[in-house]
VOPAGU-2260 file (C-alpha; in pm, 1 decimal, decimal comma):
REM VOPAGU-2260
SITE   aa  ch    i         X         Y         Z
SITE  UNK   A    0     -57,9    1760,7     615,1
SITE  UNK   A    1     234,5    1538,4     445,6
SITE  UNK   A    2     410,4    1320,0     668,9
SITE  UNK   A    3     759,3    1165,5     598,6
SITE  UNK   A    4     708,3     740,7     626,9
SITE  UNK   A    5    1021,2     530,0     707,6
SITE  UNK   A    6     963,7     314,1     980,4
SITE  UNK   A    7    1232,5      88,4    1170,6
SITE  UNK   A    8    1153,3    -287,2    1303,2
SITE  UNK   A    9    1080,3    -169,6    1634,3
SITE  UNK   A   10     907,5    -531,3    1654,6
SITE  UNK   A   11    1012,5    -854,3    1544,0
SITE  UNK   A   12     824,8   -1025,8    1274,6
SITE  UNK   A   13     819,1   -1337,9    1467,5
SITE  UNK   A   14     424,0   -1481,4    1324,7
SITE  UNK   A   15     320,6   -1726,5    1108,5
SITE  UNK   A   16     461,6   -1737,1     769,0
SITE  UNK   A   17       3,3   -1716,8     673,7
SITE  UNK   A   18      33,4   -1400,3     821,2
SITE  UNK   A   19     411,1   -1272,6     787,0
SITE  UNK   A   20     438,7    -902,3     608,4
SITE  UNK   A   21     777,9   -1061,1     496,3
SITE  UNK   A   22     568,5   -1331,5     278,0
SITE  UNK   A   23     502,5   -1063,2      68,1
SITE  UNK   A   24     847,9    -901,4    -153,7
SITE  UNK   A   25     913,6    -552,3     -65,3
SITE  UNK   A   26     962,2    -341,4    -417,3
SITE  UNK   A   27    1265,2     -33,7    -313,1
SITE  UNK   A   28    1071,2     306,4    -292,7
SITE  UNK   A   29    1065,0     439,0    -638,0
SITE  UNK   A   30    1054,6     834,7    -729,5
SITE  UNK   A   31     698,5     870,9    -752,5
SITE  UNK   A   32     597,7     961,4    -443,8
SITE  UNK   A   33     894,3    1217,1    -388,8
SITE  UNK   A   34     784,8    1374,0    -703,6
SITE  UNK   A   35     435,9    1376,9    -564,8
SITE  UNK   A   36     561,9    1530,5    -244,7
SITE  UNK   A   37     791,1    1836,6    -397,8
SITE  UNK   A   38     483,7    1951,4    -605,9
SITE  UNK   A   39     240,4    1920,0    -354,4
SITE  UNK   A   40     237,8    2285,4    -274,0
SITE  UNK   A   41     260,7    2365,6    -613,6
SITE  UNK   A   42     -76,1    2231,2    -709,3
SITE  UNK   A   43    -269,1    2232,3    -351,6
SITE  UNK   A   44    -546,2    2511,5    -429,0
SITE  UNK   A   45    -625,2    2355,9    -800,8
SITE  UNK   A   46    -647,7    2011,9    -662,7
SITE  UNK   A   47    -758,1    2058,6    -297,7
SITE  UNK   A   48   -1123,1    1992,0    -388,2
SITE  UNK   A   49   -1099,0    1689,9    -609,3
SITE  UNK   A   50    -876,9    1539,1    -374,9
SITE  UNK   A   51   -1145,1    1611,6     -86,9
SITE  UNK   A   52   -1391,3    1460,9    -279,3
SITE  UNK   A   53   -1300,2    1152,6    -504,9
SITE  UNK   A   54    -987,7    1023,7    -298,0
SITE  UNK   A   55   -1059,0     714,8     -84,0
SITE  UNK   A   56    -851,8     611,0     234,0
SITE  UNK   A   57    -529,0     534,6     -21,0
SITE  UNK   A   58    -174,2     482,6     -67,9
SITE  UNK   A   59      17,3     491,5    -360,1
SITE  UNK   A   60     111,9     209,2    -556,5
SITE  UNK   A   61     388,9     -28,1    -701,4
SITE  UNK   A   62     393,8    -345,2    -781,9
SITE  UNK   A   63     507,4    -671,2    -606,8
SITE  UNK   A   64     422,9   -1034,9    -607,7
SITE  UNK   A   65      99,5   -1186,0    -381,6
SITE  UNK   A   66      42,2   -1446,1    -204,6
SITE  UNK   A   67    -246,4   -1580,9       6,5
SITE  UNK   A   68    -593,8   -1641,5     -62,3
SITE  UNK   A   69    -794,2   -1478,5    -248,7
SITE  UNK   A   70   -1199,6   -1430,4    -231,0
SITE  UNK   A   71   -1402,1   -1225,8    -441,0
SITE  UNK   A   72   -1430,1    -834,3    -328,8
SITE  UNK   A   73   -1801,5    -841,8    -206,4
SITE  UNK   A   74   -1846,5    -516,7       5,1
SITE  UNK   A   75   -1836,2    -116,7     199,5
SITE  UNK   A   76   -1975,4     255,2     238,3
SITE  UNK   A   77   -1692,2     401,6     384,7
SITE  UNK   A   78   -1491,2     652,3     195,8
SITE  UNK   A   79   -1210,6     812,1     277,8
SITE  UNK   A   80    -892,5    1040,7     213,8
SITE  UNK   A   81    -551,9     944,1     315,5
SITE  UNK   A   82    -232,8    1136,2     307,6
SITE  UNK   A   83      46,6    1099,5      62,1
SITE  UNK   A   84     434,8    1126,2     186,6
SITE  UNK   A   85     721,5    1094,9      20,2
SITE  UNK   A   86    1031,8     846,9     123,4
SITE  UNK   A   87    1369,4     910,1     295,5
SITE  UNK   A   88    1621,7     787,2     480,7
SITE  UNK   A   89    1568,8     599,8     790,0
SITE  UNK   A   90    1850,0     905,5     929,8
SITE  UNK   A   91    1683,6    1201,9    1030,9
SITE  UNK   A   92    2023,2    1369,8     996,9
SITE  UNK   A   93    1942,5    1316,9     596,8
SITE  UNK   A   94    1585,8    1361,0     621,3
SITE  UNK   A   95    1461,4    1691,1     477,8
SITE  UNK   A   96    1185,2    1911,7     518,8
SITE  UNK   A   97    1023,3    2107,2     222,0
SITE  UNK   A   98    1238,2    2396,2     105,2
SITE  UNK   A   99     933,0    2644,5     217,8
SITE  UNK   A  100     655,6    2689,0     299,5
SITE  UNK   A  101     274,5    2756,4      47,6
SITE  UNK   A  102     292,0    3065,3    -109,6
SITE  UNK   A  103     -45,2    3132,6      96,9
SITE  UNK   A  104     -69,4    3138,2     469,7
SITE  UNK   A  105    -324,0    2868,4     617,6
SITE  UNK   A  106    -590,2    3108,9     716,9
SITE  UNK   A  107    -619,9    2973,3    1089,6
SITE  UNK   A  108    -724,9    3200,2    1404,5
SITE  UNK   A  109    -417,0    3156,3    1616,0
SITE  UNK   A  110    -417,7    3115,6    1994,5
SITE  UNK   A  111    -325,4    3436,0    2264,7
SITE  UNK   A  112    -230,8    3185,7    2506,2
SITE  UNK   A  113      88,9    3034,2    2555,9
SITE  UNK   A  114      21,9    2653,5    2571,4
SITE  UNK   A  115     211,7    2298,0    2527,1
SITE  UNK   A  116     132,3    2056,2    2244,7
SITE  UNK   A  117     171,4    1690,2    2266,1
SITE  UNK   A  118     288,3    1530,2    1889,6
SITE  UNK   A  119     338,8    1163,8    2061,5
SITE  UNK   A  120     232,5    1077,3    2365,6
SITE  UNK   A  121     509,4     783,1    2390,1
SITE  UNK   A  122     579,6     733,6    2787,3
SITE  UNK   A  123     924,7     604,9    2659,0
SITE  UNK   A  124    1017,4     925,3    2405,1
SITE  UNK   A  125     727,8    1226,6    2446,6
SITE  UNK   A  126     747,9    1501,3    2231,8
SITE  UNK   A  127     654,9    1857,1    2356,9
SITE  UNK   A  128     606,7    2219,6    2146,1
SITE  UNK   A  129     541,9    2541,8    2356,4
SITE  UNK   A  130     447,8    2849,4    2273,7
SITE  UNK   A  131     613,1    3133,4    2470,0
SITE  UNK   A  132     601,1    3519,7    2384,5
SITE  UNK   A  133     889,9    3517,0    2143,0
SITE  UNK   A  134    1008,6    3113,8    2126,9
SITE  UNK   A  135     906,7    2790,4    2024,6
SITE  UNK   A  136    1021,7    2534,8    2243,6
SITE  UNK   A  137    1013,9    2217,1    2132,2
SITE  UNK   A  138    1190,2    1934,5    2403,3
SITE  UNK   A  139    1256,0    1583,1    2308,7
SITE  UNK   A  140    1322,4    1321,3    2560,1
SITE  UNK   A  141    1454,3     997,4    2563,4
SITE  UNK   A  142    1594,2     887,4    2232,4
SITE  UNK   A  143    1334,2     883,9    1993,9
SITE  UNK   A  144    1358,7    1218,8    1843,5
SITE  UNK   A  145    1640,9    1284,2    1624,1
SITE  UNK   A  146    1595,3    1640,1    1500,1
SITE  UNK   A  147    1348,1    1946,3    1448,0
SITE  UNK   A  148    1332,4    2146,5    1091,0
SITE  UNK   A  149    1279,1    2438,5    1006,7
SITE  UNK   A  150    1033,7    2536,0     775,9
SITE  UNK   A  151     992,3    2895,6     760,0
SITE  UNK   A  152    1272,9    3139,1     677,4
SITE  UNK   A  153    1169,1    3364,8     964,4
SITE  UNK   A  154    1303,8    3131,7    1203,5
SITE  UNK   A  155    1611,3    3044,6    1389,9
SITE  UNK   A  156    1713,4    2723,0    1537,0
SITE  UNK   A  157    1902,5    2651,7    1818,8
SITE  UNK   A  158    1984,1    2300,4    1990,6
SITE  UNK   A  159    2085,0    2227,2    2370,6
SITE  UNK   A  160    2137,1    1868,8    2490,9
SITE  UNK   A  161    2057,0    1747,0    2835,1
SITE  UNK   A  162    2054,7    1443,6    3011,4
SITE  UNK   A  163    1823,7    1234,3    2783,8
SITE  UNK   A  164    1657,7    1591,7    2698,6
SITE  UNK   A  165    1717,0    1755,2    2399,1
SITE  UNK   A  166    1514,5    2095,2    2341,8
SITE  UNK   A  167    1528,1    2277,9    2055,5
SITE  UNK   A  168    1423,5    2654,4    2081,4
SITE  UNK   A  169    1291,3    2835,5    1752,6
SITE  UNK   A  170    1316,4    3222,8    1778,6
SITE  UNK   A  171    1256,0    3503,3    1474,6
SITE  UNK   A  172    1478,2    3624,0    1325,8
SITE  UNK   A  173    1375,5    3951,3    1300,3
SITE  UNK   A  174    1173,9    4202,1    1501,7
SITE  UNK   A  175     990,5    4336,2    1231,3
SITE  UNK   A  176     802,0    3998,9    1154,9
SITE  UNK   A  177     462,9    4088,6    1226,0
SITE  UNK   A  178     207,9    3868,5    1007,3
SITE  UNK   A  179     408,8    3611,1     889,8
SITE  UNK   A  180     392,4    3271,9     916,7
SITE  UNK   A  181     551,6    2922,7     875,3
SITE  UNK   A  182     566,5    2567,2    1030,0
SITE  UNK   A  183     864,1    2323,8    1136,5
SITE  UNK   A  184     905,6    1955,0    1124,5
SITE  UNK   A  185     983,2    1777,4    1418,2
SITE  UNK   A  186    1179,3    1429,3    1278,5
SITE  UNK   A  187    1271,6    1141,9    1497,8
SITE  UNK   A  188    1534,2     865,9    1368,5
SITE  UNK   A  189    1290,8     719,8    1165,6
SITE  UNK   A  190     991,8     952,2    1101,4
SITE  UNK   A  191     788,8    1240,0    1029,4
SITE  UNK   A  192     627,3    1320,8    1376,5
SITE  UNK   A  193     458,4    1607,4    1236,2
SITE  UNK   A  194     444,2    1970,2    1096,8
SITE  UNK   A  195     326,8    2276,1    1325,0
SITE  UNK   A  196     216,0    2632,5    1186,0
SITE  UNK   A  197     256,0    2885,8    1390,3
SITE  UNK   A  198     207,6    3311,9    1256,2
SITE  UNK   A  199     390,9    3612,6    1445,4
SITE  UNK   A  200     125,6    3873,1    1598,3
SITE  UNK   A  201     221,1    4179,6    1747,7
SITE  UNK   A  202     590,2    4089,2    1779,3
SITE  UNK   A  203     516,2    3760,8    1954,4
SITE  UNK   A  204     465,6    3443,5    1776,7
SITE  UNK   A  205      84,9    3263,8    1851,2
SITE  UNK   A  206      36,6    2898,8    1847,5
SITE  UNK   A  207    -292,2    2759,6    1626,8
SITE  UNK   A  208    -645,8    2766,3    1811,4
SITE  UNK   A  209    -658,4    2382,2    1786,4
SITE  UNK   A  210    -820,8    2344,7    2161,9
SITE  UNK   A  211   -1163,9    2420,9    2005,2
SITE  UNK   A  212   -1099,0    2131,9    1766,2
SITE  UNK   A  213    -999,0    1851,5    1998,5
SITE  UNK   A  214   -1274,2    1928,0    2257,4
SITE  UNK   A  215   -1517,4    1840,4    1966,1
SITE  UNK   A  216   -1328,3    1509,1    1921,8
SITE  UNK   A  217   -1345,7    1462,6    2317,3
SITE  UNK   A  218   -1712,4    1516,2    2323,5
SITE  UNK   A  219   -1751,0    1255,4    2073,0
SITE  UNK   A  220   -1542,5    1027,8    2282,1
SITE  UNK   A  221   -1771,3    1120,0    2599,5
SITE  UNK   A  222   -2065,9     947,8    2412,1
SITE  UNK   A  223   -1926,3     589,3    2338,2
SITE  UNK   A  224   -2193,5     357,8    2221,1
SITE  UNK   A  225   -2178,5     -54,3    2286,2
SITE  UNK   A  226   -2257,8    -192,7    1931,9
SITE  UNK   A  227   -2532,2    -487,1    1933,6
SITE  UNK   A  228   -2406,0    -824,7    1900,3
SITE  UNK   A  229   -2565,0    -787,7    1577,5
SITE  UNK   A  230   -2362,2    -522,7    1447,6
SITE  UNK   A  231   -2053,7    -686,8    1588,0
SITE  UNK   A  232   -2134,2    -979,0    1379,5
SITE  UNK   A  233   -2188,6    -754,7    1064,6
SITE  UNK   A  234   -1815,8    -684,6    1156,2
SITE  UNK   A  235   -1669,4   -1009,1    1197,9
SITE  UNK   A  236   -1780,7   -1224,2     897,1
SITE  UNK   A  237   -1903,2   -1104,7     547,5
SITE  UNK   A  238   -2213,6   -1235,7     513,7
SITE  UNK   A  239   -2323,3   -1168,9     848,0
SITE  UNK   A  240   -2385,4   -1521,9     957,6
SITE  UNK   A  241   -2290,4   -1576,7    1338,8
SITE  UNK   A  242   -2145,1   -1944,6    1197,4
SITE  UNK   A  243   -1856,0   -1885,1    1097,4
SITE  UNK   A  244   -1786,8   -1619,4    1406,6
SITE  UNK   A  245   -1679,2   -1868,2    1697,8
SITE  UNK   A  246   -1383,5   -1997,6    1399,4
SITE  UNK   A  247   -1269,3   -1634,6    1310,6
SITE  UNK   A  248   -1281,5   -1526,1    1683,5
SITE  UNK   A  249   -1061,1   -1827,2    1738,8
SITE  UNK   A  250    -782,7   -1702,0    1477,4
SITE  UNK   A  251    -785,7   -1363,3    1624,0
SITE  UNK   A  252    -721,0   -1481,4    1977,1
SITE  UNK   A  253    -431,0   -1649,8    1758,8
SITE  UNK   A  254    -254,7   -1368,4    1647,6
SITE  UNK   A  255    -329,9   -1136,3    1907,4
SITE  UNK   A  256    -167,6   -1329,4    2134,8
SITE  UNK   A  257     163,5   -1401,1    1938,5
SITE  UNK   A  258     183,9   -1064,8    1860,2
SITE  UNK   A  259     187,7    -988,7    2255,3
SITE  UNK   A  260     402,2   -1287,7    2341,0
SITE  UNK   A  261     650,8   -1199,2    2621,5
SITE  UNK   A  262     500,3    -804,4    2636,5
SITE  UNK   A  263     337,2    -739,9    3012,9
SITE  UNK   A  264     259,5    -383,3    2969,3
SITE  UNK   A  265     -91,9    -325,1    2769,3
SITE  UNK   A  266      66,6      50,6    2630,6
SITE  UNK   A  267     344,8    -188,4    2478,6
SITE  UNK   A  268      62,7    -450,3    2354,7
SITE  UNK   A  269    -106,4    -165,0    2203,4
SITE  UNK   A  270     172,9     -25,3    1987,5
SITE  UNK   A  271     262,3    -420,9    1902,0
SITE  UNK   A  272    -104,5    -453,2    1750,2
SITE  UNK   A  273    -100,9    -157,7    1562,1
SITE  UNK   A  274     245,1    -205,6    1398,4
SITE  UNK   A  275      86,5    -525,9    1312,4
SITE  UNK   A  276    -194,0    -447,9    1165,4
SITE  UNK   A  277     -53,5    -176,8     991,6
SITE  UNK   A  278     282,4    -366,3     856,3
SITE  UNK   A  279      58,5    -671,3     743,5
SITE  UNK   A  280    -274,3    -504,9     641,3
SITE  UNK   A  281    -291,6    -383,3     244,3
SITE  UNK   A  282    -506,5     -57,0     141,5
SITE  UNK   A  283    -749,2    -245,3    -115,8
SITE  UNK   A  284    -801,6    -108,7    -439,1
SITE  UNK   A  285    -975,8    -336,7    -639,7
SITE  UNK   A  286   -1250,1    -328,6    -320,6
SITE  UNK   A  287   -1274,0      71,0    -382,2
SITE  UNK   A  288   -1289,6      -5,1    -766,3
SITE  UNK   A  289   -1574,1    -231,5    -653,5
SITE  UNK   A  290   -1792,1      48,2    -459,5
SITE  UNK   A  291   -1626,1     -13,4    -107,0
SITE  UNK   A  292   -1853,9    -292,7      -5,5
SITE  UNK   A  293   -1962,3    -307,6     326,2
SITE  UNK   A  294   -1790,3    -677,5     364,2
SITE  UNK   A  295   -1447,5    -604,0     286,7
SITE  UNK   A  296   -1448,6    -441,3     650,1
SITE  UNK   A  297   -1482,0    -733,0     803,8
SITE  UNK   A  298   -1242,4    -950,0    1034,9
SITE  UNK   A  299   -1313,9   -1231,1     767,3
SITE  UNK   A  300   -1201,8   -1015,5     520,0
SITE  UNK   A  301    -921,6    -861,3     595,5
SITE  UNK   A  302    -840,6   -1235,3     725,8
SITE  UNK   A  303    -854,7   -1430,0     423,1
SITE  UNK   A  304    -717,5   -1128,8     195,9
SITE  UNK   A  305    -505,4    -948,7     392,9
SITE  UNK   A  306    -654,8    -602,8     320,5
SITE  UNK   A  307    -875,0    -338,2     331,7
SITE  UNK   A  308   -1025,5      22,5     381,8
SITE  UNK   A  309    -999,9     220,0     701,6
SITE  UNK   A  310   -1300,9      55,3     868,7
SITE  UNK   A  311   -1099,7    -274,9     799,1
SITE  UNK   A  312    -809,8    -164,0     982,5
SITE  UNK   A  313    -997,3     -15,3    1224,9
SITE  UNK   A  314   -1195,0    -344,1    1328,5
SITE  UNK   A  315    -872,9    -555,0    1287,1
SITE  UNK   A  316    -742,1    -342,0    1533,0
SITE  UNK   A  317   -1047,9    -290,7    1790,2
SITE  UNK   A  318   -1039,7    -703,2    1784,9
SITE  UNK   A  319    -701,0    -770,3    1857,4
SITE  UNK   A  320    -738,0    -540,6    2155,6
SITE  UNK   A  321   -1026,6    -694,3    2284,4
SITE  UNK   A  322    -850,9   -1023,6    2282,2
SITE  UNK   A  323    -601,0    -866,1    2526,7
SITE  UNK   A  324    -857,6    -698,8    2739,2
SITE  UNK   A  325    -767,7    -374,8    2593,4
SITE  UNK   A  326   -1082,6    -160,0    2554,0
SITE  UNK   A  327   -1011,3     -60,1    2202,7
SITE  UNK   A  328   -1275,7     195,9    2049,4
SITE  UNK   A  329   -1358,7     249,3    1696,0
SITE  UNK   A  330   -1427,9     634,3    1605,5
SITE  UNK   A  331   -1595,3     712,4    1247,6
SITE  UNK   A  332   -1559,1    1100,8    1090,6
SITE  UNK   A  333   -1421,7    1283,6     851,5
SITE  UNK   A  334   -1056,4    1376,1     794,8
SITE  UNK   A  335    -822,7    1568,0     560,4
SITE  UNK   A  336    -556,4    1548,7     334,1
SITE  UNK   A  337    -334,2    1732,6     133,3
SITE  UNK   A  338    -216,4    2044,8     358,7
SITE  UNK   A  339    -552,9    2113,5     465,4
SITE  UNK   A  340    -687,2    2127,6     782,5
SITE  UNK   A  341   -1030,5    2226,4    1002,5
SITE  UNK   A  342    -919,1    2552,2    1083,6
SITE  UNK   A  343    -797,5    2681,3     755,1
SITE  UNK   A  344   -1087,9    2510,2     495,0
SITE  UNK   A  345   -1442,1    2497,8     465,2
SITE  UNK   A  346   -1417,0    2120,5     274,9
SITE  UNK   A  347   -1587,8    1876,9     485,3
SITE  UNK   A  348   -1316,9    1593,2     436,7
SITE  UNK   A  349   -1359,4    1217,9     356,6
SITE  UNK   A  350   -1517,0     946,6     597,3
SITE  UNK   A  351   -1321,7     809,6     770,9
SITE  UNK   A  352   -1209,7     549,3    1100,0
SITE  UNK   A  353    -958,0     516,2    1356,6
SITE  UNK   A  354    -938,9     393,6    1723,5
SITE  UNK   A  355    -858,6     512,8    2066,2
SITE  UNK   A  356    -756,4     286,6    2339,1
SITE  UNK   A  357    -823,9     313,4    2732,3
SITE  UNK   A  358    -534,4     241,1    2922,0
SITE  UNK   A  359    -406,9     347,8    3239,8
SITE  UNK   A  360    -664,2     584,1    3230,4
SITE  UNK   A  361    -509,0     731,0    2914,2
SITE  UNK   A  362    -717,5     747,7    2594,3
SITE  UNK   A  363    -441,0     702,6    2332,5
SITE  UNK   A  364    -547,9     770,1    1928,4
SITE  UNK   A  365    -438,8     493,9    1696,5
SITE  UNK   A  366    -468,0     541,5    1315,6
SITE  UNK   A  367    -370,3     184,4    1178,3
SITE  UNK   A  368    -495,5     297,3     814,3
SITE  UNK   A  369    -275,1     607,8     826,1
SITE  UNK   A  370      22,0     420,4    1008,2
SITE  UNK   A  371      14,9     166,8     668,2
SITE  UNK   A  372     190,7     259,5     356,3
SITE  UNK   A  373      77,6     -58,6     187,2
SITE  UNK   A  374    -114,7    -109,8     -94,9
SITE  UNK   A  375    -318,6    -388,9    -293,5
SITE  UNK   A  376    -305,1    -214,0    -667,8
SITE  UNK   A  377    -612,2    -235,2    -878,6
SITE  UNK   A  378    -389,1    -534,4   -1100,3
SITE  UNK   A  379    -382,5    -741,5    -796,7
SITE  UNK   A  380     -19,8    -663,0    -652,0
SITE  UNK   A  381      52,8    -637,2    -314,5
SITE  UNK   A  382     322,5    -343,5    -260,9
SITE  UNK   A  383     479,2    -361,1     102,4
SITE  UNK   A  384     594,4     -11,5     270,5
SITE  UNK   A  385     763,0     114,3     627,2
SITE  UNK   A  386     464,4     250,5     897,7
SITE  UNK   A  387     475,2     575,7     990,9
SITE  UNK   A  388     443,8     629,0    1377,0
SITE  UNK   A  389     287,4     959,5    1346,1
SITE  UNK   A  390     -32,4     821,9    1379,2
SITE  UNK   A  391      16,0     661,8    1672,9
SITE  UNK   A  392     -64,9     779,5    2038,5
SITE  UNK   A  393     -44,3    1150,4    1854,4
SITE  UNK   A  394    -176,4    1468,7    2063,7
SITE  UNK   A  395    -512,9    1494,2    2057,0
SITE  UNK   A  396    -493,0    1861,6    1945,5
SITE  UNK   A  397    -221,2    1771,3    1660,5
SITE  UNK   A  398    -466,0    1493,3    1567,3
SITE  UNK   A  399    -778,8    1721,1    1555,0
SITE  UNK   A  400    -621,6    1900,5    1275,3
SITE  UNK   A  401    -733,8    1670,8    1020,5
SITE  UNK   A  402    -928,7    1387,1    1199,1
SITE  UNK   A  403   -1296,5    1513,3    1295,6
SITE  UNK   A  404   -1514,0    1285,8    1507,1
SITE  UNK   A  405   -1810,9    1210,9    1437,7
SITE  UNK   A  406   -1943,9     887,0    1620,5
SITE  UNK   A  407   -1757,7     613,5    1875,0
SITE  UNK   A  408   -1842,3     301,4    1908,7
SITE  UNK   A  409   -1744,0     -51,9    2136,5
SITE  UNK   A  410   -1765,8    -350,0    1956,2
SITE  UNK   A  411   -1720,2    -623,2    2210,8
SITE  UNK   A  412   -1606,2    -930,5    1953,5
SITE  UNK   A  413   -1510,1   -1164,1    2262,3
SITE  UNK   A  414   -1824,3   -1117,7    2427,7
SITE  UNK   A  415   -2030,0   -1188,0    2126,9
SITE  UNK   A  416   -1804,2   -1447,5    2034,6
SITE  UNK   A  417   -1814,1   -1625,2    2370,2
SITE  UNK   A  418   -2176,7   -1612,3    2366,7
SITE  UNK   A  419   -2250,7   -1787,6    1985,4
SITE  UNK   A  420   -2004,0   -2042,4    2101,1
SITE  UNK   A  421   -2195,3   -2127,5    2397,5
SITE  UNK   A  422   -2536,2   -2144,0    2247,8
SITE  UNK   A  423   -2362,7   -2394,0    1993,6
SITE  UNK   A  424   -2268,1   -2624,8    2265,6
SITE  UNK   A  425   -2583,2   -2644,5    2473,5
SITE  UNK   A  426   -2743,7   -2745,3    2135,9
């Protein structure tokens, strides 16, 4: 799926000029990746498959001046595909969707039942879509979302405004619809949220079997595993000393806690962490050029370069958590790219690695790879992009789509932190 990213400074960037995303000059979007976008349908069955297989967790990329240190690429084995989008305006009242739909259906089973779909999760501004007999409901509240769009000429869209509800109902717009399909776009001021297929069966339109999907996901989830301090040291420095780790676990502490400055609520320190990581973190080329060594996932890493692959965000943003008390963990599978998904393709996707976070009793998915649009280009250049909130706290069934679990795992980085700086003292 393709994702609109424009992103407004929900947070200030109040840190550290070291670790500032404004240190860095922000090149204006160029054409590319609109051009990219409009002929994305175009070409998705011939390039599907080499897309599947050779692309690697990646953005596109400009150039723009760097700054910062710079150690020599060293490590990783994790591979993975990442979504293009193209740029808009920050107004989702200029916004706009693709003109229509693929030329060939998705070939998903789609759901009897009617049922409710979460796209974001946000306590402040949730997003729901249910599927009735005959309409697609789709009610925004709050004042995040700005809009719904229709992709499918089948459709009609109507709009009714509440108090701090808005709910926009999609009907067909013809009885004699049976078989075809479409999707919409549901747009907040700033974003993409998300695209939905639905197909029309018997008269009646039928919501995507995507339950099947996030219960494998959940299962996955069911089965965390606490990594050995040794593991959690492979993750903190690149050489896998335990020197250096009481130092880096200090700096982390750092920044976690001027990112949360002045926020009480842990849902709110969440989202503040992965803006940050995602606003300030830089997909690495030259480390993919490089075979993806193990090492560039590291805190030290990502640290002293200021990027990385998805394991790199994903680590950055487990740690930062755990310096807040946030149980943060880090889930490794395979995801998707390019319109395709796990119930319309046989491809088995790139690896991948994301996060979900425990709080309030609420497991909430965090993509901090996805959410970045940045990019360190294979000349060196650091190119500086908006983050695109779809990937955070989205539905787990709208995130099954194209995220497949595989393993979780808890890396406790205080802990084992705490522990090496102990034994140093007592020696």
């Amino acid at each position: 799926m393709s994702f609109i990213r424009v992103f407004s400074s929900y947070f200030p960037r109040t840190l550290p000029d070291k670790y500032e995303a404004g240190s860095f000059s922000d090149d204006p979007r160029g054409n590319y990746i609109k051009k990219v976008f409009l002929i994305k349908h175009k070409l998705i069955i011939t390039i599907t498959l080499c897309v599947s297989l050779l692309a690697g967790c990646e953005n596109s990329e400009t150039s723009s001046a760097a700054s910062g240190r710079v150690i020599p690429f060293e490590s990783n084995t994790q591979v993975i595909s990442r979504p293009e989008v193209p740029a808009v305006s920050s107004a989702a009242s200029t916004a706009s969707a693709p003109e229509s739909v693929p030329a060939t259906p998705p070939d998903f089973s789609v759901s009897e039942r009617t049922g409710t779909f979460y796209f974001c999760k946000s306590p402040a501004n949730p997003v729901t879509v249910t599927f009735g007999d005959n309409v697609i409901t789709v009610v925004a509240e709050g004042d995040a979302v700005a809009g719904v769009q229709q992709g499918s000429h089948a459709m009609r869209i109507s709009r009714e405004i509440g108090a701090g509800v808005t709910t926009y109902t999609l009907t067909p717009k013809s009885e004699n619809l049976n078989g075809k399909y479409g999707c919409f776009y549901i747009i907040d001021k700033n974003n993409y949220l998300g695209e939905m297929w639905f197909s029309i069966k018997d008269g009646k339109i039928a919501a995507p079997a995507l339950r099947e999907l996030a219960e494998n996901n959940q299962s996955v989830l069911d089965s965390v595993v606490d990594s050995s301090p040794a593991r959690v040291a492979q993750a903190m420095t690149m050489d896998g000393s335990t020197d250096k780790i009481p130092e880096i676990w200090a700096e982390i502490e750092k920044i976690s806690n001027e990112i949360c400055d002045g926020i009480d609520d842990d849902y709110e320190k969440l989202r503040a962490i992965a803006d940050w990581v995602s606003d300030n973190t830089y997909y690495d080329r030259p480390a993919v050029s490089r075979g993806e060594p193990p090492s560039c996932l590291t805190l030290e890493y990502v640290l002293n370069n200021k990027s990385g692959i998805c394991g790199s965000y994903a680590n950055m943003t487990a740690a930062l958590c755990n310096a807040q008390g946030i149980r943060c963990i880090s889930i490794t599978g395979k995801a998707l790219i390019d319109g395709n998904n796990y119930l319309n393709t046989n491809l088995e996707g790139g690896l991948h690695e994301w996060n979900v976070a425990e709080i309030n009793g609420r497991q909430i998915i965090v993509d901090s790879c996805w959410m970045s649009a940045n990019n360190l280009s294979y000349g060196g250049n650091y190119t500086h992009k908006d983050n695109v909130w779809k990937w955070f706290d989205t539905g787990d069934e709208i995130f099954a789509v194209d995220h497949q679990a595989k393993t979780a795992e808890y890396k406790d980085f205080k802990t084992v932190a705490e522990n090496i700086t102990k034994q140093r003292n007592t020696q």
